[in-house]
C-alpha positions in Angstrom: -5.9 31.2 6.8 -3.9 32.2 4.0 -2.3 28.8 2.9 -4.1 25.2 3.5 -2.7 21.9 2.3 -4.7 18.6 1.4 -3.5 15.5 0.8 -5.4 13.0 -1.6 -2.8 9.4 -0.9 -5.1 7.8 -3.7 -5.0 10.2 -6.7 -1.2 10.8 -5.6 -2.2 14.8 -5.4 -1.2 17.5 -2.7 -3.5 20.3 -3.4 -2.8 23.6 -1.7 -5.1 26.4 -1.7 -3.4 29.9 -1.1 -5.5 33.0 0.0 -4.7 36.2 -0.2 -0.8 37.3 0.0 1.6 35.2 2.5 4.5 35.3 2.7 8.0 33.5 1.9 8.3 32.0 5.1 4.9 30.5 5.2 5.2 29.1 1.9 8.3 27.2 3.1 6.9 26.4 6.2 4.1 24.2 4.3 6.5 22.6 2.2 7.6 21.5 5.3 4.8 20.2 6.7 3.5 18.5 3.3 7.1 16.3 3.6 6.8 15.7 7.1 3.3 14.4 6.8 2.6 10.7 7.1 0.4 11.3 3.6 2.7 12.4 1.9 4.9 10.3 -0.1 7.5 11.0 -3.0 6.5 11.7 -6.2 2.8 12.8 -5.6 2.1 15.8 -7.8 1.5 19.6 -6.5 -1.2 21.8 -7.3 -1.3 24.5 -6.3 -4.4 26.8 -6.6 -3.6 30.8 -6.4 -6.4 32.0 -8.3 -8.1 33.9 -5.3 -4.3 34.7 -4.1 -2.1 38.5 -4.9 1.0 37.9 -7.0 4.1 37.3 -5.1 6.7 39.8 -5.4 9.8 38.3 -7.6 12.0 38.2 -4.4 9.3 36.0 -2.5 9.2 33.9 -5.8 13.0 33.7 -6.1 13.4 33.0 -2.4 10.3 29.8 -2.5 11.7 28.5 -5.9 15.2 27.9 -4.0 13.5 26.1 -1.5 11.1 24.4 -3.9 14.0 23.1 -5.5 15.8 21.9 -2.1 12.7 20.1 -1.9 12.4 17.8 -5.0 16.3 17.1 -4.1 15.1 15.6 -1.1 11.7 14.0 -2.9 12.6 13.3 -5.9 11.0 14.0 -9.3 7.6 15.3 -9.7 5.0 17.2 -11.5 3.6 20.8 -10.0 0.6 22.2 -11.6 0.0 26.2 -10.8 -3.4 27.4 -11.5 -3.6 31.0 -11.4 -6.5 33.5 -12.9 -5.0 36.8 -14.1 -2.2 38.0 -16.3 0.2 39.0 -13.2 0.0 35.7 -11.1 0.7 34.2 -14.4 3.8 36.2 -14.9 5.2 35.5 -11.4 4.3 31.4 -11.6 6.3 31.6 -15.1 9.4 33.5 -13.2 9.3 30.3 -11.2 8.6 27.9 -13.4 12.0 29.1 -15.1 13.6 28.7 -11.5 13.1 25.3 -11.3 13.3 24.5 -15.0 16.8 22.9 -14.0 15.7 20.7 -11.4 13.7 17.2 -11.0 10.2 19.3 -11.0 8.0 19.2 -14.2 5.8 22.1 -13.6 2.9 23.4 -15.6 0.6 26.9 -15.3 -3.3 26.7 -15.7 -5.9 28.5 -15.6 -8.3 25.9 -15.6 -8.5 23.5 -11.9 -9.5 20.5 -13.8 -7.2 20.8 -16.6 -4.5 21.1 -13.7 -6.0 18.1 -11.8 -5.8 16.1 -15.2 -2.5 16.8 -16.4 -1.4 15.5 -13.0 -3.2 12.4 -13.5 -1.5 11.9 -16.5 2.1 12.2 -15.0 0.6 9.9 -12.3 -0.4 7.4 -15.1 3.0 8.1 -16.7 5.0 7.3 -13.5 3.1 3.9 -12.7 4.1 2.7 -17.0 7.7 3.5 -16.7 9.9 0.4 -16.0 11.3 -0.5 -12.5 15.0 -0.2 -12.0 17.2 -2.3 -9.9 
């Protein structure tokens, strides 16, 4: 399977792993699924680990980001982390990072899994200081 979704409800986390190439559709499709799971809930960060993934082509990337963006309309703010290992995943996770640098999301690109982990930890940590509103 190309694209596999876990949900940790206690670190706040949704962790996709993507393998290989897929495509647009099955990147929406899981974005999908990770809202209509019972898991989920808004505000928990997304990594998402491509570093044993191909580059997306900049249509697929323009194509997700829109729907990426639909998304965190829907969910509300949160933090993405992308971790990616070469210099051409990293150009096509920056293409999308400036897609939905006018939206709700705060994303981040990493090479490193546990610098990604903890800079979501730390926008979970942020969240839980900020004051309630009535």
């Amino acid at each position: 399977m190309s694209l596999a979704y876990a949900i940790d409800p206690v670190a706040r986390i949704v962790e996709i792993s993507v393998r290989d190439a897929p495509s647009a559709a099955a990147m929406i499709a899981l974005l999908e699924a990770i809202e209509a799971d019972p898991q989920y809930r808004p505000g928990f960060g997304i990594l998402s680990d491509r570093r044993t993934s191909e580059p997306q082509s900049a249509a697929s990337v323009r194509h997700v980001s829109a729907h990426v963006v639909a998304f965190a309309r829907r969910v509300g703010p949160f933090r993405w982390a992308v971790v990616v290992s070469d210099a051409a995943g990293y150009g096509m996770a920056r293409m999308s990072q400036t897609l939905v640098s006018d939206s709700s999301i705060e994303s981040r690109i990493f090479t490193d899994l546990e610098d990604a982990r903890r800079w979501l930890a730390e926008g979970r940590a942020e969240d839980q200081t900020q004051p309630a509103t009535a």
